[in-house]
Structures are given as C-alpha cells and as structure tokens.
N, C-alpha and C positions, 0 to 999 in steps of 0.2 A: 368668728366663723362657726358656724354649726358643726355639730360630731358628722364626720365622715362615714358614709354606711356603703354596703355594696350597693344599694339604690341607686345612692348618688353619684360614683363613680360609674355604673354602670349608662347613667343618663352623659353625663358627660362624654363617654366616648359615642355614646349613638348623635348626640348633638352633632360630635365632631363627623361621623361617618354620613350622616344627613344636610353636611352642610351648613346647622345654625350655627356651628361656633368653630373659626379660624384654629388651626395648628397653635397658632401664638398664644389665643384665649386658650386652647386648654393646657399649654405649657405653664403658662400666668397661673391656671387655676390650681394646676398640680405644685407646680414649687413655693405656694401660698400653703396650699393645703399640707403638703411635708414640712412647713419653716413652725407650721401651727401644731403639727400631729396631734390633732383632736378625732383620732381613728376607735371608732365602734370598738370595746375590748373586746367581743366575741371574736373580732376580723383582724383584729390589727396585723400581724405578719402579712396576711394575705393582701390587705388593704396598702399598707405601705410599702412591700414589693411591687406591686401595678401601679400607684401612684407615681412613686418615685422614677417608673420607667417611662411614664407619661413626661415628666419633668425634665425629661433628657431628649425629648420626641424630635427637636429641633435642631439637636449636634446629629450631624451626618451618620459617625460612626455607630450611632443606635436606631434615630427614626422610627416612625410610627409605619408600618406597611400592612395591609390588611390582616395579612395571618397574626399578626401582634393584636389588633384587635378583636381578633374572632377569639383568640385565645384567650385573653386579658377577658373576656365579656363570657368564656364557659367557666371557666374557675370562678366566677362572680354565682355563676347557679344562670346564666342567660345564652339563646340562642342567637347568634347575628344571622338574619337571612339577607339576601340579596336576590331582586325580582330585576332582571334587566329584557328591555323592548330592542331588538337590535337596531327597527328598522327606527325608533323615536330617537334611539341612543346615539343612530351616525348622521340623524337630518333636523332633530330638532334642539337634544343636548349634549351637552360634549363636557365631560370632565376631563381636567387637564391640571396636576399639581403646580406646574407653574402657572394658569390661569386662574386666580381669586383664589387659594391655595386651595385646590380640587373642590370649590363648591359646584357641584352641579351650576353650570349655566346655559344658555341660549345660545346654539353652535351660531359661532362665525362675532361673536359678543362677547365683554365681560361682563352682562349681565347674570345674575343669579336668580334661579328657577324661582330660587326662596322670595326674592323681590316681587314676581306677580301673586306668590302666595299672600305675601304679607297685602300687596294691595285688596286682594279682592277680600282679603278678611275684614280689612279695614271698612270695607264698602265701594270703594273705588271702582269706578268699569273700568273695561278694557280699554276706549278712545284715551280714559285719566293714564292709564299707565302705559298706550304706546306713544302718547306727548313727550311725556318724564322719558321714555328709553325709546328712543326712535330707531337705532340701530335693530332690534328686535321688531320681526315683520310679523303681521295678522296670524297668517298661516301658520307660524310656527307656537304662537298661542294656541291656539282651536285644534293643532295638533298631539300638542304637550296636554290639554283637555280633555281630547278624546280619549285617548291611551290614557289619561289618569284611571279614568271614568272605570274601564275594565279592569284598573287592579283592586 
C-alpha cells in the first residue's frame, strides 16, 4: 500500500460523498489502511484519527453523516461544498442511503447517475444506455443534462 497522505484521504471521502465509492469500499479501505499504518510522518495523528473513524463508518453507533465528513475533509486543509437543484433533486435524482448506499441515482430506479456518466465517457450514446437501464426514462437524462450543463 502506498504512504497515506491527507490527499488521499481526502479523495477518498469525496469518492464516497460523490458516489464512486460504497460506504463498504471505504470502510475496506480505511481498516486496510489502519492494519498497514503507512501514515505521512508529517500527518500521522491527524491522519490516523480520521482514518480510524472512517474504519468504524458502518457500526451504527459511529456512522459516517455529513457533518463527519465536512469536518474530517477541513482539518485535512479542504473545503466540502455542496450545489443542490431542488427542482432536478425531487424529479430527476433521488439520494436515498438505503438505496445503492446513497449514491446519487435516477428517481423512481436503482440506477446511479454515476452509471450514465461512465457510459457516455466510455463513448456510449444515450439509446446504448436506455437499453442496458430501461427503468430510467429519456427525460430524465436530458434533464439530469441540462442542469449539469449550468453548474
């Protein structure tokens, strides 16, 4: 495993607030990374108090909840913002932790937003990825689209 830096932790928890990476992957990553404690000397207290909390995200009595993260991501030296659309937020996406453990998805679906991203990066048009996720209707593409577009 590579030396731990506040870079990396810090990407880690935006992964997980973005969506690419499940509560579990960064549970997995954090009690990997505490069993290895390969922590930056400059950081290490700081680095393995936030790690270590990470590593617990998944027992109830600690959990990861936003203010944990915004916190854990200032004491790193970073700011977490958050840009919400209300009207994309209640018709197009819907975060929901017991649905795909809060990744952004397609209201009324378990799809993840992150799934049309990866398609269209990949090259895929839209008809390739409403075949693959049929549940997920035109509209709410070209909607989720348009509102990108303005942030």
């Amino acid at each position: 495993m590579h030396k731990i830096t506040r870079q990396i932790v810090a990407d880690k928890i935006a992964d997980y607030l973005h969506g690419k990476a499940s509560q579990a992957e960064l549970v997995d990553w954090a009690e990997r990374a505490v069993m290895d404690a390969d922590f930056d000397e400059a950081d290490t207290e700081l680095l393995a108090d936030i790690v270590g909390r990470l590593g617990l995200a998944d027992v109830a009595e600690f959990g990861l909840r936003w203010q944990d993260s915004e916190e854990f991501l200032r004491r790193l030296g970073y700011r977490a913002k958050v840009i919400v659309s209300t009207a994309l937020m209640s018709s197009v996406v819907k975060i929901d932790p017991e649905i795909m453990s809060g990744a952004p998805c397609f209201a009324g679906t378990r799809v993840p937003i992150q799934n049309l991203i990866d398609y269209l990066e990949g090259g895929d048009s839209l008809d390739e990825f409403l075949e693959d996720f049929p549940s997920v209707a035109r509209d709410q593409i070209v909607a989720f689209l348009e509102e990108a577009k303005t942030q």
